[in-house]
C-alpha positions in Angstrom: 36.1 32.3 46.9 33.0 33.7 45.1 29.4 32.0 46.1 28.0 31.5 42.9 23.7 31.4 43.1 20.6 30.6 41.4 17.4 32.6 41.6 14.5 30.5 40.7 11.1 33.0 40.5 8.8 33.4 38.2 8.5 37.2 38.9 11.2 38.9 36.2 11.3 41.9 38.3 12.2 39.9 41.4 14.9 37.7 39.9 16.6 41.3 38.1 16.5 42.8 42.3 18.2 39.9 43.6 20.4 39.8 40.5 21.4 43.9 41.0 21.8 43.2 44.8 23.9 39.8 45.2 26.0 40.8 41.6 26.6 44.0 43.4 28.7 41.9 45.8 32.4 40.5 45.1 32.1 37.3 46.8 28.0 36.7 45.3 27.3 36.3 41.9 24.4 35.1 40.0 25.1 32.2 37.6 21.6 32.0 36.4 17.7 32.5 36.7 15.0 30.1 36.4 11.4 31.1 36.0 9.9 27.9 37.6 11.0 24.6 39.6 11.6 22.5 36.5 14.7 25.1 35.5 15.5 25.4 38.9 16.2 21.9 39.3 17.9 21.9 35.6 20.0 25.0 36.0 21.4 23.5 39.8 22.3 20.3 38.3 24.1 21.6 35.1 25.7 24.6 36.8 26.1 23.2 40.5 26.1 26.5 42.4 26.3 27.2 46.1 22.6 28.0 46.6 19.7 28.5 44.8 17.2 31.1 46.1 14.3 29.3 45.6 10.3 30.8 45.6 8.1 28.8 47.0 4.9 29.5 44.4 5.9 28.9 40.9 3.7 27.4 38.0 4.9 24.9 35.7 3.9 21.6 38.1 6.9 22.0 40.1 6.8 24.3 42.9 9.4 25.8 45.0 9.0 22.8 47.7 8.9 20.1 44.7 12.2 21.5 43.3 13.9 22.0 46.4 12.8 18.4 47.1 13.9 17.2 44.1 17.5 19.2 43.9 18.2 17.8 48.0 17.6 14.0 46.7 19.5 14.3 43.7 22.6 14.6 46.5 23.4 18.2 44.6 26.0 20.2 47.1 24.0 23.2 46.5 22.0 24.8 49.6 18.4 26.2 48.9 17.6 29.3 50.5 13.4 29.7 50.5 11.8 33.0 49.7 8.6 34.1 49.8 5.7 36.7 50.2 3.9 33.9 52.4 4.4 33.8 55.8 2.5 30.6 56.9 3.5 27.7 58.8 2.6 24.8 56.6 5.1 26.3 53.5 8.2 26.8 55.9 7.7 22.9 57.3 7.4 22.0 54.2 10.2 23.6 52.8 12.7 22.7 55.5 11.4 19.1 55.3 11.7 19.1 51.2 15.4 19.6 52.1 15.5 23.8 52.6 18.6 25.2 54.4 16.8 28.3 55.3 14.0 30.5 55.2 13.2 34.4 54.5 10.4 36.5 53.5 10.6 39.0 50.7 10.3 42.1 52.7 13.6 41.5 54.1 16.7 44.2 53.7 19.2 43.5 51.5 21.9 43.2 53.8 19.9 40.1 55.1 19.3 38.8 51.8 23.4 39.0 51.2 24.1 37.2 55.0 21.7 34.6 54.2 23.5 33.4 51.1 26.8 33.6 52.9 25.4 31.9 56.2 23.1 29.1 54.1 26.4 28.3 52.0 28.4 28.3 54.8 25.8 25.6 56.3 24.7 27.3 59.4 20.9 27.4 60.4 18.7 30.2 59.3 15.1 30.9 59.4 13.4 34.4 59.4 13.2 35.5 63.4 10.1 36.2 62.0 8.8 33.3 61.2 11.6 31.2 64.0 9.2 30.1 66.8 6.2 29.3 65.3 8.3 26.6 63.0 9.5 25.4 66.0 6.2 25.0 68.1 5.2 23.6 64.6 7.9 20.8 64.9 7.4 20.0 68.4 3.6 19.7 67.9 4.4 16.4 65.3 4.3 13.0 66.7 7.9 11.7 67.4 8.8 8.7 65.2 8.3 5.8 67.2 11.3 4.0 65.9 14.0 6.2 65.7 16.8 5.4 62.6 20.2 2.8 63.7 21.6 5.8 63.0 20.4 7.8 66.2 21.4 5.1 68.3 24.9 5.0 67.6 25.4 8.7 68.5 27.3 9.3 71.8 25.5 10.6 75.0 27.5 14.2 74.1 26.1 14.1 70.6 23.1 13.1 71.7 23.1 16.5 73.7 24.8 18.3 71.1 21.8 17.7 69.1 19.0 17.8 71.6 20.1 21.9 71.8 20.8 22.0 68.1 17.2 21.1 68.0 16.4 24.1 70.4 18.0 26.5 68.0 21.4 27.6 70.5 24.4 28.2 68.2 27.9 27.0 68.5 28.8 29.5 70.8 25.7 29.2 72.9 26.1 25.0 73.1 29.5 25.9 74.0 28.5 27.7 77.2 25.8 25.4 78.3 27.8 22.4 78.1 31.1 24.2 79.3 33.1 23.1 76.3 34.8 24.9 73.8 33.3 26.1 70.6 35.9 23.7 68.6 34.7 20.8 70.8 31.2 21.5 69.6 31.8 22.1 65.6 33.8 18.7 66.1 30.4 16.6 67.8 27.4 18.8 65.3 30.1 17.1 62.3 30.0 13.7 64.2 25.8 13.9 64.5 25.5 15.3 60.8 27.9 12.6 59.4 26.2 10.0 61.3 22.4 10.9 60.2 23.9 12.0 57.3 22.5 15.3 57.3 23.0 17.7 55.0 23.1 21.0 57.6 22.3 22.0 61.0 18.8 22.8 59.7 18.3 19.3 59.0 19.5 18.2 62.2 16.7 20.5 63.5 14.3 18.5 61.8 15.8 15.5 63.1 15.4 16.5 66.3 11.7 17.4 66.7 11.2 14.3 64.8 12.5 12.1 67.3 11.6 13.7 70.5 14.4 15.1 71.5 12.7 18.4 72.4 9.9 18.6 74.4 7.0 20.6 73.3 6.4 24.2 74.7 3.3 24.6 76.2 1.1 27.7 76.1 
């Protein structure tokens, strides 16, 4: 199956690079290009692609964190995938919390660029390693919500678990390991927690779980 993308920027040159290197694949292609949010949000809705690579600084009122905001509430299948030149803390929290599946800087290889589309469409986590731990401390530095959604209550001790080291950023395999299950057991409970919170991905479910203390902060 071919991933069909968007590439919202409002840098011609940088939307005809991503263009040359995803088109250049034979399960990518590029379906369209938006030079700001507004088309970015248009172009998802009308076209419905797989993911939109999405900069965060674009004129036109709508941003790169308004669109993805506003493409993630519309209920849109489409996964954005963040890029930008800016590697600061308050734009990647406010990306993932607008909705983002993932995170990258510009200066990335394009190999990266081409395993991000396929692992943000395939709904895994993904942030720059980068760029990883400071989110994280970010997240854990927030004040849990002190009344946690119906939602979280009705998840079982496991998923409860399952999404506690979700939250800590272990993959499948690694959950698998530290619980002494198999990796089919723990696809099975992160489906249960993200159809329960109805969460779009496991990046959300990362959200979730700094937001409601279920990781405990790192200290310095």
């Amino acid at each position: 199956m071919t991933l069909r993308v968007v590439v919202a920027d409002d840098q011609a040159l940088v939307r005809t690079g991503f263009r040359m290197i995803i088109d250049a694949r034979d399960d990518l292609t590029v379906v369209a290009e938006a030079s700001d949010g507004r088309d970015a949000v248009r172009l998802t809705r009308e076209l419905e692609p797989d993911v939109v690579l999405m900069d965060v600084r674009m004129p036109g009122g709508v941003d790169g964190i308004e669109a993805t905001r506003q493409i993630a509430e519309s209920g849109s299948r489409a996964r954005v995938l963040v890029l930008t030149t800016w590697d600061v803390d308050a734009h990647v929290v406010a990306a993932l919390r607008a909705g983002a599946s993932g995170f990258l800087l510009k200066d990335m290889r394009p190999g990266e660029l081409v395993d991000a589309i396929r692992l943000t469409a395939r709904g895994d986590a993904l942030l720059a390693p980068a760029v990883l731990s400071r989110v994280l401390d970010r997240f854990l530095r927030t004040t849990p919500d002190p009344a946690p959604p119906p939602a979280l209550r009705e998840l079982s001790g496991r998923e409860r678990e399952v999404l506690t080291l979700i939250g800590q950023a272990l993959s499948n395999a690694e959950i698998a390991r530290r619980l002494r299950v198999s990796e089919a057991t723990v696809k099975n409970h992160v489906t249960a927690v993200l159809r329960k919170l109805g969460l779009r991905d496991r990046v959300q479910a990362v959200v979730a779980a700094y937001d409601h203390g279920l990781v405990q902060p790192r200290r310095p």
